[in-house]
Each structure stands twice: as C-alpha cells, then as structure tokens.
DRENLUMLUM-709542 format. One record per residue (C-alpha): residue number from 1; residue in one letter; y, x, z. Coordinates in steps of 0.1 Angstrom, whole numbers, always signed. Each point is the difference from the previous one (the first is absolute). Example, Ala and Ser with C-alpha at 12.3 -4.5 7.8 and 13.67 -1.06 7.14 Angstrom:
<rs>
<r num="1" residu="A" yy="-45" xx="+123" zz="+78"/>
<r num="2" residu="S" yy="+34" xx="+14" zz="-7"/>
</rs>
This chain:
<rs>
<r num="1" residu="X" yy="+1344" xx="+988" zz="-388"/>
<r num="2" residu="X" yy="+9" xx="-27" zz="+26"/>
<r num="3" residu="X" yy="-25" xx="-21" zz="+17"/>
<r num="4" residu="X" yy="+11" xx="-33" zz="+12"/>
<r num="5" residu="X" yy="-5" xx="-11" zz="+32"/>
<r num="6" residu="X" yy="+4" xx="-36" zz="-2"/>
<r num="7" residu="X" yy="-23" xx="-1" zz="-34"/>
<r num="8" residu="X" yy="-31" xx="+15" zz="+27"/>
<r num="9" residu="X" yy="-23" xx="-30" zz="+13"/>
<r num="10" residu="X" yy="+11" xx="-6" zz="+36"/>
<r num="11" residu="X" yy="-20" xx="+12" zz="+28"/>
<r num="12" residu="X" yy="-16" xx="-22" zz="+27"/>
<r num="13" residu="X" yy="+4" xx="+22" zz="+33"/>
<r num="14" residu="X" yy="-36" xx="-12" zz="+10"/>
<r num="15" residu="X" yy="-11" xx="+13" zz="-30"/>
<r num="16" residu="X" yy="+11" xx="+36" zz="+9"/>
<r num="17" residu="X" yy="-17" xx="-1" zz="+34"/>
<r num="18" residu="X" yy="-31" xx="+27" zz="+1"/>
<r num="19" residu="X" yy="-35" xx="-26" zz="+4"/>
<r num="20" residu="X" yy="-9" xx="+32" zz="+25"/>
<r num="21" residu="X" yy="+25" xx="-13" zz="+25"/>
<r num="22" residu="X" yy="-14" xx="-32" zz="+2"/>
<r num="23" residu="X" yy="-34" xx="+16" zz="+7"/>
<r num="24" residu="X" yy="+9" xx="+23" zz="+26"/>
<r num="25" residu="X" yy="+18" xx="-32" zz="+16"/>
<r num="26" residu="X" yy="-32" xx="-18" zz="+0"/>
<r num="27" residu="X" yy="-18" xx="+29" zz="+11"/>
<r num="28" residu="X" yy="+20" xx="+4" zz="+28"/>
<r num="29" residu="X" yy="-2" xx="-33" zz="+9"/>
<r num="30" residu="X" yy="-37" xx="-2" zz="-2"/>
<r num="31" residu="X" yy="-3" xx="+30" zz="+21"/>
<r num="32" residu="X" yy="+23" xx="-14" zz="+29"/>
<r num="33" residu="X" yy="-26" xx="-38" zz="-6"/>
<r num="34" residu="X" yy="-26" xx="+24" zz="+4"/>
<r num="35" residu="X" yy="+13" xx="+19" zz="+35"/>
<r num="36" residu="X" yy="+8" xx="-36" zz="+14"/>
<r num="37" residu="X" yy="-34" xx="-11" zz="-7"/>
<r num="38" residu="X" yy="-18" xx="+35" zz="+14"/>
<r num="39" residu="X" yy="+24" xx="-1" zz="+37"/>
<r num="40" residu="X" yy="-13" xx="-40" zz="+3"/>
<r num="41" residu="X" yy="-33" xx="+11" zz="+17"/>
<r num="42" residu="X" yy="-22" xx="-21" zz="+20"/>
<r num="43" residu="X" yy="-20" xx="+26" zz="+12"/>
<r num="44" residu="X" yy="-24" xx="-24" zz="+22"/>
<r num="45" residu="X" yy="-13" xx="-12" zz="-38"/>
<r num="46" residu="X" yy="-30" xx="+16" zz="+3"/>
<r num="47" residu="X" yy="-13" xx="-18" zz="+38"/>
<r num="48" residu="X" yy="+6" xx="-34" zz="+10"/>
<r num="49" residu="X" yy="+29" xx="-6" zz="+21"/>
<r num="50" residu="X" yy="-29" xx="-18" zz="+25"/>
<r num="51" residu="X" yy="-19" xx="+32" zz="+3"/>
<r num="52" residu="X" yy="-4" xx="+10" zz="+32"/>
<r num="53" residu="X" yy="+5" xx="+32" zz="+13"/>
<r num="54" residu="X" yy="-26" xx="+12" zz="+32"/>
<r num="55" residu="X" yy="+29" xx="+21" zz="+15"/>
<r num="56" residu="X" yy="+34" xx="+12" zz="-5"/>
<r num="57" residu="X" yy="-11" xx="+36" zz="-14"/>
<r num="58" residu="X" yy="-17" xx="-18" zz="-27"/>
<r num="59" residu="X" yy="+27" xx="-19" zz="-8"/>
<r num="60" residu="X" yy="+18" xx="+31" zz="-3"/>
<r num="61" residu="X" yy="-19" xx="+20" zz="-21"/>
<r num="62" residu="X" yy="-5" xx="-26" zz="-23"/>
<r num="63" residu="X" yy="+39" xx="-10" zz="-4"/>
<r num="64" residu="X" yy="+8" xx="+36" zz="-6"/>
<r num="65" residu="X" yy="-31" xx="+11" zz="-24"/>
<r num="66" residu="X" yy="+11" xx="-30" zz="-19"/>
<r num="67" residu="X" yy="+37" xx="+9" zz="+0"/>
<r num="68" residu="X" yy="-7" xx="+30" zz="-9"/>
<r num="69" residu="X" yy="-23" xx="-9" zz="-33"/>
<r num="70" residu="X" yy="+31" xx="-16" zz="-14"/>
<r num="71" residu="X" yy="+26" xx="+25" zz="+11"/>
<r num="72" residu="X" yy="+13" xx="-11" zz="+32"/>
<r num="73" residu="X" yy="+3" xx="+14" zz="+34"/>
<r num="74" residu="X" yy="-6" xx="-28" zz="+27"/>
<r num="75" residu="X" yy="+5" xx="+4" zz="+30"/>
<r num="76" residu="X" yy="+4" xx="-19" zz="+37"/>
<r num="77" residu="X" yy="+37" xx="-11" zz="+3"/>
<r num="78" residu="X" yy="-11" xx="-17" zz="+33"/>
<r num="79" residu="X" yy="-28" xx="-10" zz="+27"/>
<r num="80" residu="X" yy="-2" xx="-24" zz="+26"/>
<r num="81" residu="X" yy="-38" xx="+9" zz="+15"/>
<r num="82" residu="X" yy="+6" xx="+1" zz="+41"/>
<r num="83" residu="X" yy="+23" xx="-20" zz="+4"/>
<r num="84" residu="X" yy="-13" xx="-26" zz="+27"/>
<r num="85" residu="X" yy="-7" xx="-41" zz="-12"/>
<r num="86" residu="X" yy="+10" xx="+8" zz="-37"/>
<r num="87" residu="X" yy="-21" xx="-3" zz="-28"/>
<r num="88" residu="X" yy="-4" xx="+42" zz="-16"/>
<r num="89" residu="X" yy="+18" xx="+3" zz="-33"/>
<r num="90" residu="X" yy="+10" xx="+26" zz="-21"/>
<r num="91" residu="X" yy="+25" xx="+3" zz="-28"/>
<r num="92" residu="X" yy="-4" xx="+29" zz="-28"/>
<r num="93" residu="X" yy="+28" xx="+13" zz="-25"/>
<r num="94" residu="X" yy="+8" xx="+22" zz="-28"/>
<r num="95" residu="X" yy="+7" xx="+35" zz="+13"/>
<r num="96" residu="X" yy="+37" xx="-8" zz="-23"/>
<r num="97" residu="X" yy="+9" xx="-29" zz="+18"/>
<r num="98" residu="X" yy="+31" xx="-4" zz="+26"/>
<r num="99" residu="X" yy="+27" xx="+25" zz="-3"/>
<r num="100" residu="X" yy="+11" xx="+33" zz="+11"/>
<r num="101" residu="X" yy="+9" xx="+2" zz="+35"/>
<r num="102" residu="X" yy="+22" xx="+30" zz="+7"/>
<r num="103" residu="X" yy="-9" xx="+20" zz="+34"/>
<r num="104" residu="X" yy="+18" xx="-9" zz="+28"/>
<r num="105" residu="X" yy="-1" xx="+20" zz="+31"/>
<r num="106" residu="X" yy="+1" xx="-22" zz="+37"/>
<r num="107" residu="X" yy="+9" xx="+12" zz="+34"/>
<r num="108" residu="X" yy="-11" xx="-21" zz="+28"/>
<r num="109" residu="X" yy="-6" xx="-32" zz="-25"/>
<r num="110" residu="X" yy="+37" xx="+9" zz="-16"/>
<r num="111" residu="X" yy="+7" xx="+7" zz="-34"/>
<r num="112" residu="X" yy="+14" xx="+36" zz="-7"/>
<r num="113" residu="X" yy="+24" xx="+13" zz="-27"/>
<r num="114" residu="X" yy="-21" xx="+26" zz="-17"/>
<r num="115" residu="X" yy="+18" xx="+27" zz="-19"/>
<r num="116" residu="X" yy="-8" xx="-7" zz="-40"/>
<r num="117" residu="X" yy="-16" xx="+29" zz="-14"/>
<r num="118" residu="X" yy="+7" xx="+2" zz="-40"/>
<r num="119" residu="X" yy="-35" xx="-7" zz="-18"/>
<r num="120" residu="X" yy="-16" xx="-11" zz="-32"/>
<r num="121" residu="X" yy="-22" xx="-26" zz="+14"/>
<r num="122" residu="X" yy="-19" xx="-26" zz="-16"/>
<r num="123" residu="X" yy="-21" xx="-29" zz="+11"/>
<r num="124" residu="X" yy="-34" xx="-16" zz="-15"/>
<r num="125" residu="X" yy="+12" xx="-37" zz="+12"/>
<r num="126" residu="X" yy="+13" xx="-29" zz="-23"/>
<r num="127" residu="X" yy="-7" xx="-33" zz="+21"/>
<r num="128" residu="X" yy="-32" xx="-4" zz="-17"/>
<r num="129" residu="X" yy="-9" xx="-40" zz="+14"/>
<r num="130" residu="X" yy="-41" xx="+7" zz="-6"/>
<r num="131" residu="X" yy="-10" xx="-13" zz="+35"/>
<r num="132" residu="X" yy="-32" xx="-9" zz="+11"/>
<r num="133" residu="X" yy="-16" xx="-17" zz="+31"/>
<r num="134" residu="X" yy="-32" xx="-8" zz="+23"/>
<r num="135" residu="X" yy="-7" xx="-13" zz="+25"/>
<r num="136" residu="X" yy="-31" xx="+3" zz="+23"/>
<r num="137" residu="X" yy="-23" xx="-35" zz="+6"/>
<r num="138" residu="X" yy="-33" xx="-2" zz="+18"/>
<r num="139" residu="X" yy="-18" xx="+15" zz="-29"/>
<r num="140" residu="X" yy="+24" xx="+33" zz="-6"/>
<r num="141" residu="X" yy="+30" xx="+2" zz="-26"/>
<r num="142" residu="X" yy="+10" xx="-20" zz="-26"/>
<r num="143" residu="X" yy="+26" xx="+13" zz="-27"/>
<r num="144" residu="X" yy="+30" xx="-21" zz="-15"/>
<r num="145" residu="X" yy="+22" xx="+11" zz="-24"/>
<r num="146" residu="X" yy="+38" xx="-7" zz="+10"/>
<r num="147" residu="X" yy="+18" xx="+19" zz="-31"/>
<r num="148" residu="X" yy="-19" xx="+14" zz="-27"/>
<r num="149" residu="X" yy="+23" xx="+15" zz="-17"/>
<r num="150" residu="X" yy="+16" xx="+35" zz="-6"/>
<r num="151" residu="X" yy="+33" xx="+11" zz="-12"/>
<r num="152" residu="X" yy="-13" xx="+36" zz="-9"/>
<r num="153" residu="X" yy="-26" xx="+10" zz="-23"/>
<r num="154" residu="X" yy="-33" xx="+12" zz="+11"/>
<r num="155" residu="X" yy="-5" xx="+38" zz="+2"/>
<r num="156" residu="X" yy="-15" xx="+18" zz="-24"/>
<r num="157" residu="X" yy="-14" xx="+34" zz="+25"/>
<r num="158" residu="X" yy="+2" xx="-8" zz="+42"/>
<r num="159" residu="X" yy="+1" xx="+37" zz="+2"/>
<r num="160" residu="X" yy="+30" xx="+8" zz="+23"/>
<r num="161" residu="X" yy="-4" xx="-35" zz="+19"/>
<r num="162" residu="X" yy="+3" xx="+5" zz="+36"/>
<r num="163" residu="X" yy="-20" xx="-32" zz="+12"/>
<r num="164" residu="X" yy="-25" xx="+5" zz="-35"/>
<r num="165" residu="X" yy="-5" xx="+39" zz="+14"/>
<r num="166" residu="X" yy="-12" xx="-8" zz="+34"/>
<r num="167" residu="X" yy="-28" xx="+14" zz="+14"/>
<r num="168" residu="X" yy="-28" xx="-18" zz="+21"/>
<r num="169" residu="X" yy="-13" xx="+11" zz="+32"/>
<r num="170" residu="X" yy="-30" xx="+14" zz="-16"/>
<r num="171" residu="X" yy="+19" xx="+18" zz="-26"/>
<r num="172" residu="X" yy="+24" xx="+10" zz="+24"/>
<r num="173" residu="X" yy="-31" xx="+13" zz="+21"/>
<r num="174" residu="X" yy="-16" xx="+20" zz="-29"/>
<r num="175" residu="X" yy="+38" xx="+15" zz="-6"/>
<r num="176" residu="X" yy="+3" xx="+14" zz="+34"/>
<r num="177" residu="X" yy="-45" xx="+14" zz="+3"/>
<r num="178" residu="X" yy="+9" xx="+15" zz="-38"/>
<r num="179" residu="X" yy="+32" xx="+18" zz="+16"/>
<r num="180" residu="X" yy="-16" xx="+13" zz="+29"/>
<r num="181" residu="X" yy="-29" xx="+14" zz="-26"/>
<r num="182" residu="X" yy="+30" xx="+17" zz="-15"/>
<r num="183" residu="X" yy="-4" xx="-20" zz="-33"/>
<r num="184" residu="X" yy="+30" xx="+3" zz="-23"/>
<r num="185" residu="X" yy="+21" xx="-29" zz="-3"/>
<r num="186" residu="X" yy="-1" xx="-5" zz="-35"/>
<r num="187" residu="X" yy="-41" xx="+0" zz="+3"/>
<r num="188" residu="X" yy="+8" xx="-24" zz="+27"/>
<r num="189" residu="X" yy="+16" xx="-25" zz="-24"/>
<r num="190" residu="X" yy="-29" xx="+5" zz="-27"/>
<r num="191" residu="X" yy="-21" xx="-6" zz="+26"/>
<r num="192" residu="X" yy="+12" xx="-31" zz="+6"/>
<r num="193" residu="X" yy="+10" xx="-15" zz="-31"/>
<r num="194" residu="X" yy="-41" xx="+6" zz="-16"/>
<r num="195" residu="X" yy="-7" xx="-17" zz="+37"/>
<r num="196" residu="X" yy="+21" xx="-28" zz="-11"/>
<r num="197" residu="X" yy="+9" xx="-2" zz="-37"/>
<r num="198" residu="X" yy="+32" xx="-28" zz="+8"/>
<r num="199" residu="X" yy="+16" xx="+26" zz="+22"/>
<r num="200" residu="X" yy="+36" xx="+6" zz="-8"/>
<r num="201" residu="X" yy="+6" xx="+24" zz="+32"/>
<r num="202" residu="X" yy="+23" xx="+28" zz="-9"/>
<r num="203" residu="X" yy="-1" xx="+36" zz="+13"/>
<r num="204" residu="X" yy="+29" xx="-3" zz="+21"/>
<r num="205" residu="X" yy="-21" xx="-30" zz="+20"/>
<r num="206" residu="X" yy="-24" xx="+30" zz="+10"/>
<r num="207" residu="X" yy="+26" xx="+25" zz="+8"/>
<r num="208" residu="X" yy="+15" xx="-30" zz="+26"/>
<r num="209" residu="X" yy="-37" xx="-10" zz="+13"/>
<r num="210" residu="X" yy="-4" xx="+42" zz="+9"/>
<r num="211" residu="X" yy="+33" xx="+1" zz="+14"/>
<r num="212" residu="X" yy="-3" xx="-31" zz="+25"/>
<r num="213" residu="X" yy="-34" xx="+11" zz="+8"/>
<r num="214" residu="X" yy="+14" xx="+33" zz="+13"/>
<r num="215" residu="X" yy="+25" xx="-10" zz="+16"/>
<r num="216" residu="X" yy="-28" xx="-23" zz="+22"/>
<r num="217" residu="X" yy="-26" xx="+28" zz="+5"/>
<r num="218" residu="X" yy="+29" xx="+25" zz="+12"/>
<r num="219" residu="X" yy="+13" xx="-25" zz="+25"/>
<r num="220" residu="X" yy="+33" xx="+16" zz="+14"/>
<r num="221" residu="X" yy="-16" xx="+31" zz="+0"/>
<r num="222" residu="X" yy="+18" xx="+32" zz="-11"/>
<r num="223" residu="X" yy="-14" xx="+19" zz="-30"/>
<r num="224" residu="X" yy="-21" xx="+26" zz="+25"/>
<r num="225" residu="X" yy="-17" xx="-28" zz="+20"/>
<r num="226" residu="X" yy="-12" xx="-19" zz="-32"/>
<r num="227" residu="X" yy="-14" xx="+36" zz="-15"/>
<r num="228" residu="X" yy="-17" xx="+4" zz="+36"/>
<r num="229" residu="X" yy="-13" xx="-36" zz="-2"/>
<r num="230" residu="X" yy="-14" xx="+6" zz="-34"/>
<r num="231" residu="X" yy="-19" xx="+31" zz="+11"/>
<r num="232" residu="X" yy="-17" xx="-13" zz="+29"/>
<r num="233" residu="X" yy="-8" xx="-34" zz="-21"/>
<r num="234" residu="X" yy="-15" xx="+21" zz="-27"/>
<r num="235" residu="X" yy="-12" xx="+21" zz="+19"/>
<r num="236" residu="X" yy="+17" xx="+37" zz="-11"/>
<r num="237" residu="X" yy="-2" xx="+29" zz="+18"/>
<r num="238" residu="X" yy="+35" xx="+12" zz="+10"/>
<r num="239" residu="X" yy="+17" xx="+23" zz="+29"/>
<r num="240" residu="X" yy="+36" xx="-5" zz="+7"/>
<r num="241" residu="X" yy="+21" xx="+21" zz="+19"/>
<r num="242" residu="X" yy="+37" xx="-12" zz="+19"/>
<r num="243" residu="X" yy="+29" xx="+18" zz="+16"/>
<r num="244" residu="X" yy="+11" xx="-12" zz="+34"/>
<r num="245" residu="X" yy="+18" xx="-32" zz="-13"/>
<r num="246" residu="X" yy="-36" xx="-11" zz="-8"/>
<r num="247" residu="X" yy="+9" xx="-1" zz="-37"/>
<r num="248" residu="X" yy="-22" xx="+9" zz="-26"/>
<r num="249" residu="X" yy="+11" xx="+38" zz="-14"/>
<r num="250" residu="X" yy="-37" xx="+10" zz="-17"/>
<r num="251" residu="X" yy="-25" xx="-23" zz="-14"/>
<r num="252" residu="X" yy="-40" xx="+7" zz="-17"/>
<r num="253" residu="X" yy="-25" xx="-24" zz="-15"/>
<r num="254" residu="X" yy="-26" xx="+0" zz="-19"/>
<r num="255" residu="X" yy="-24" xx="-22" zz="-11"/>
<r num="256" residu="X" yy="-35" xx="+3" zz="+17"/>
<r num="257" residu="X" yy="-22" xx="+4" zz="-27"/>
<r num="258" residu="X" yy="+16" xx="+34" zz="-9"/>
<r num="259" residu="X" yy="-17" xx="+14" zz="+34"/>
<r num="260" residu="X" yy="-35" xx="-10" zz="-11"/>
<r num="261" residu="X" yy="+3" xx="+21" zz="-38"/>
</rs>
C-alpha cells in the first residue's frame, strides 16, 4: 500500500522545533543577565561614600573585608603618601585587573633577550576596570567609587588566593613561636583558622613563612654554626671535637635535664 506524500497535511518547520530548545535558550540567557548583574558590584554600598576613614590601615581593612564578602580581592594598585606638597591618595583594584606582563631581564637599565623557556603558563588577569579611590583631607580618608564594575564573576572559595591567603604580622608571629615549639604545620594552620574563622591561608603559606624565617635566624651561617648557635641559645650541653683545619670531625649534646634524672 502506497502512502501519498502530497495527500499528508504540510508541515510548518516552526512547528517541528523541540519547545526545550527555546528553554534552554532562555535559560541561558537568563543565566548570562544574571552574571552581568552579580560582576556590577558597588561594594562601598554598605558605608557612605562621605565616611571618613581615621587612617589609611582602616581604610584598608575595610576595602578588603568588604571585597572580600562579595568575592573580590582588592587590592592597592597605587599610593602617593610621601610625596612632598601633594595631597595623599590612594587607588585600589581587582587583583584581575591590567594584563600579564612577561618577565624581562635588564642589564644596566637595558632590556635583555631572555632565552624562552617552553611552559604552560597561565595568568589570573583580564583588565578587570573595578577601580577605586581616596584621598586623604584634614579629617582622614574619604572613598569614591571610579568604576564599579567587574567583568568577572565573584568567587565562590578564596582558597588558593595569594593576596586573600596573606598572613598578618601577628599571624605571621604566632607561625614562626608555633615552629620553634616544634608544632606541626598542619596544627599550625588549625590553629589559626579556629583563631580566625575567615582565614583562607593554605598550608603551603606556612611552609614559605618557616622557610623565610630560617633562612633569617641562620644568617649566612653554614649548617654547623647555626646547630652551635642553637645549643648555646637553648642552652644544650654539647662537646665538640676538630682536626687541625679547625673543622668540626666529632660532635655530643644533650639536653640538660637528662643530667638531673
């Protein structure tokens, strides 16, 4: 039996067209509306653009604790505080704006060719125009917002964010008095995240902090002097014995309580 083709009702081609398509469409396009509306942030929303700040590390603390409630990193793209019959200003960024700047090495003030070294590198900056400024009158700072927007959307974890993982010079204290108790790092970072719920440190911050505190107790010092130091500092007893080079060839400490057993 033969079914005719031109007897069959004819077929609008909008007809045929799955309604799903049409919803992910407008799905999509809501979600993209809904990223343009989250990277427009006005972050100085929540204080009056006249507030004045007492001093510059207020200002600070409070641009970034804010940028950082909404899921940005702020930080100083430049400062003018010393320099002589000119008002102090300061002007803050996104940590993603300007672009990448390859290195480039200089001799005497001269650009030299570096060799290229074959890489998979990436980069964190996409010319994000959030800027802010202040300015310092006879009361302290005051705050005005030059760009408010971003053309990234807010992160969802700063975990992993060099400027968000920075340690403070009384964290960085307790890091290095924590080390020298021969605390493990990892209780090191659990100390300090129940010290400060918001911390997003990661372990690898630590590990740098120990390092770069070593390397400023030992001082140019070869590994023998710094173990001498530490036994006179702390207080050890130890006997060493040398050859006639003077260099170390036996070494004994102990700690003194284990003569008083």
């Amino acid at each position: 039996m033969e079914t005719s083709i031109a007897s069959s009702p004819s077929i609008d081609k909008q007809e045929i067209v799955d309604p799903s398509i049409h919803h992910d469409l407008e799905s999509e396009d809501h979600t993209m509306e809904v990223e343009k509306q989250v990277t427009d942030v006005v972050v100085m929303e929540q204080k009056p653009q006249q507030e004045v700040f007492p001093s510059d590390e207020v200002l600070v603390d409070w641009i970034r604790c804010t940028g950082k409630q909404h899921g940005f990193i702020i930080v100083i793209m430049g400062s003018e505080k010393c320099i002589k019959n000119r008002t102090p200003r300061m002007r803050f960024s996104c940590e993603m704006s300007g672009k990448y700047r390859p290195y480039v090495k200089k001799v005497d003030g001269k650009e030299v060719a570096v060799k290229k070294r074959v890489r998979s590198t990436g980069t964190k900056k996409c010319e994000c125009p959030f800027e802010l400024k202040a300015v310092k009158g006879n009361d302290g700072w005051t705050v005005s917002v030059h760009n408010s927007t971003h053309n990234h959307p807010p992160a969802v974890y700063l975990e992993g964010h060099s400027y968000a993982g920075r340690l403070s010079a009384e964290q960085t204290s307790t890091v290095v008095d924590l080390s020298i108790a021969l605390v493990k790092p990892r209780e090191i970072l659990t100390h300090l995240k129940v010290q400060d719920p918001e911390n997003v440190t990661s372990i690898k911050t630590v590990y740098n902090v120990r390092q770069k505190y070593r390397v400023i107790e030992k001082a140019g010092k070869s590994q023998m002097q710094h173990l001498l130091d530490r036994l006179e500092k702390y207080h050890y007893v130890h006997w060493t014995r040398g050859n006639e080079t003077e260099n170390v060839t036996e070494l004994f400490w102990s700690p003194t309580s284990f003569f008083y057993r």
